[in-house]
N, C-alpha and C positions, 0 to 999 in steps of 0.2 A: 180643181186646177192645181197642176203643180210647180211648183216654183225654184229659180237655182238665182243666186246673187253670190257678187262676193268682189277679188279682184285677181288680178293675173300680172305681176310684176310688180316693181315698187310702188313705194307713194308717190313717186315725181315721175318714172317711165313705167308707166304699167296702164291696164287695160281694166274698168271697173266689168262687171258681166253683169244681165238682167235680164232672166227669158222666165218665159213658160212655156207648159207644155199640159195638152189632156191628154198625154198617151198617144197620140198621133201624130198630132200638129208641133213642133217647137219655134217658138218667134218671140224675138228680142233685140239686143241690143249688145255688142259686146262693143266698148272705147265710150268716147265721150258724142258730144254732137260735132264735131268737125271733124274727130279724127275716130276710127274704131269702122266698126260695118254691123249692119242689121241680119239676122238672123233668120234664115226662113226653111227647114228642116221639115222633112213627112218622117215618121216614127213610129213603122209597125211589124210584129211580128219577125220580131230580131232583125231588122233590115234599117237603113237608114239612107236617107238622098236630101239632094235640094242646091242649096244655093248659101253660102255666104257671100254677102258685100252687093255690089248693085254687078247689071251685064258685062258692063266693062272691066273696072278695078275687084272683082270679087273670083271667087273660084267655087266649084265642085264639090260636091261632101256623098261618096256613095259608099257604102258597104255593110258590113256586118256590126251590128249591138248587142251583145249579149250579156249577159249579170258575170259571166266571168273571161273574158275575151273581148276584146274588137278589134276587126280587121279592116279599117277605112282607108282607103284611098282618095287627096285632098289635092285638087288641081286635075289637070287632063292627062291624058294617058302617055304624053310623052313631058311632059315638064312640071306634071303632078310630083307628089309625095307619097309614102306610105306610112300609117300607123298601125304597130302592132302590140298590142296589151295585152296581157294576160292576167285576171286579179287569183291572187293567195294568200289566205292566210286573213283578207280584207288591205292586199296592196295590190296596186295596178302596178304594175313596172313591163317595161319593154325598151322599145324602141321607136322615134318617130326621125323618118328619113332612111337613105340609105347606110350601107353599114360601116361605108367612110363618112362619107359629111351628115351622118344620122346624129340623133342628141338621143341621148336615155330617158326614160323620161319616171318617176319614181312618186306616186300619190299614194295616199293612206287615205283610205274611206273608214270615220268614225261613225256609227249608227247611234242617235243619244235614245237612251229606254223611256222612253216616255210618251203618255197618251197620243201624241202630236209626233209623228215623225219628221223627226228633224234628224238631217243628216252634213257631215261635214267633211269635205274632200283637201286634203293637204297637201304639199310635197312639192316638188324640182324637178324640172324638164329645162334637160341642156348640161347637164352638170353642175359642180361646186363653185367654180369658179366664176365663169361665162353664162349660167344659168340663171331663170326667174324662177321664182316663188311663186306659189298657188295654193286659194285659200277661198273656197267658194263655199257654202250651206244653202239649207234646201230641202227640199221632200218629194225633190224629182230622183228618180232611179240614179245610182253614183256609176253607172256605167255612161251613162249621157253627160254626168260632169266630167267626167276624166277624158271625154271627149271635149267638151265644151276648153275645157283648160289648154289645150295642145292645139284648138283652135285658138283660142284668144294668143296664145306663146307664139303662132304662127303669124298671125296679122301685128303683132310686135316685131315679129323678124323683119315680116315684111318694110314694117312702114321706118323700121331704124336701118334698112340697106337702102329704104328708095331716099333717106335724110340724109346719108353717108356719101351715095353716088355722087346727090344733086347739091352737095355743100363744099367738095374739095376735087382734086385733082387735074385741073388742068393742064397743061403745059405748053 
């Protein structure tokens, strides 16, 4: 069994992550118990699908996973998302969204040498400023973290617009 943990944004607004996977199956848990969404992912032969969050409040996860590239599309087909990576060199960088309201998104995958593979995914998605931190380890493929990361940065977006809408603006 392979394992990915870590967290996705600060200490006070971020996302802890806790899944597995045997190479097929991915299911876990990204946020806490009230806030965050469960994990429930098929993962085979460079392909990926399934379901974050429950039928109602969750979205979509279909497309390509590959050790240097992934092509996922997150949400439905008109009010979905797009993720595009590319790794080099042992960095993921792209883009996740479109190519006005898209955020860059910039991970380092370290591999430590050691009997036990242990691996450890780093980096920023959204930019300098506006952006969260990502910092997950594990001995799951770093192509399923760097997904897993831009998911959890996604379900932070989400749940810090749906806190934004329902906290101010009346008139």
């Amino acid at each position: 069994m392979q394992t990915l943990h870590g967290r996705v944004g600060g200490t006070y607004a971020g996302y802890d992550v806790s899944l597995e996977t045997d190479g097929t199956e991915v299911r876990g848990r990204i946020g806490g118990t009230t806030q965050g969404a469960d994990i429930s992912l098929d993962y085979s032969s460079g392909r990926i699908s399934g379901r974050i969050g429950g039928q109602v409040m969750g979205f979509d996860v279909v497309g390509a996973l590959e050790p240097n590239f992934i092509r996922v599309r997150m949400g439905g087909a008109s009010m979905g998302e797009d993720l595009h990576l590319e790794r080099q060199s042992g960095v993921f960088e792209g883009r996740y969204g479109g190519v006005v309201m898209g955020k860059d998104v910039h991970l380092r995958v370290v591999q430590e040498p050691t009997s036990k593979p242990e691996m450890w995914l780093e980096g920023r998605i959204g930019g300098a400023s506006m952006g969260k931190d990502a910092k997950l380890q594990g001995n799951a493929p770093p192509e399923l973290a760097a997904l897993i990361a831009v998911v959890a940065y996604k379900l932070l977006e989400d749940a810090e617009s749906a806190s934004s809408s329902s906290s101010g603006g009346g008139g």
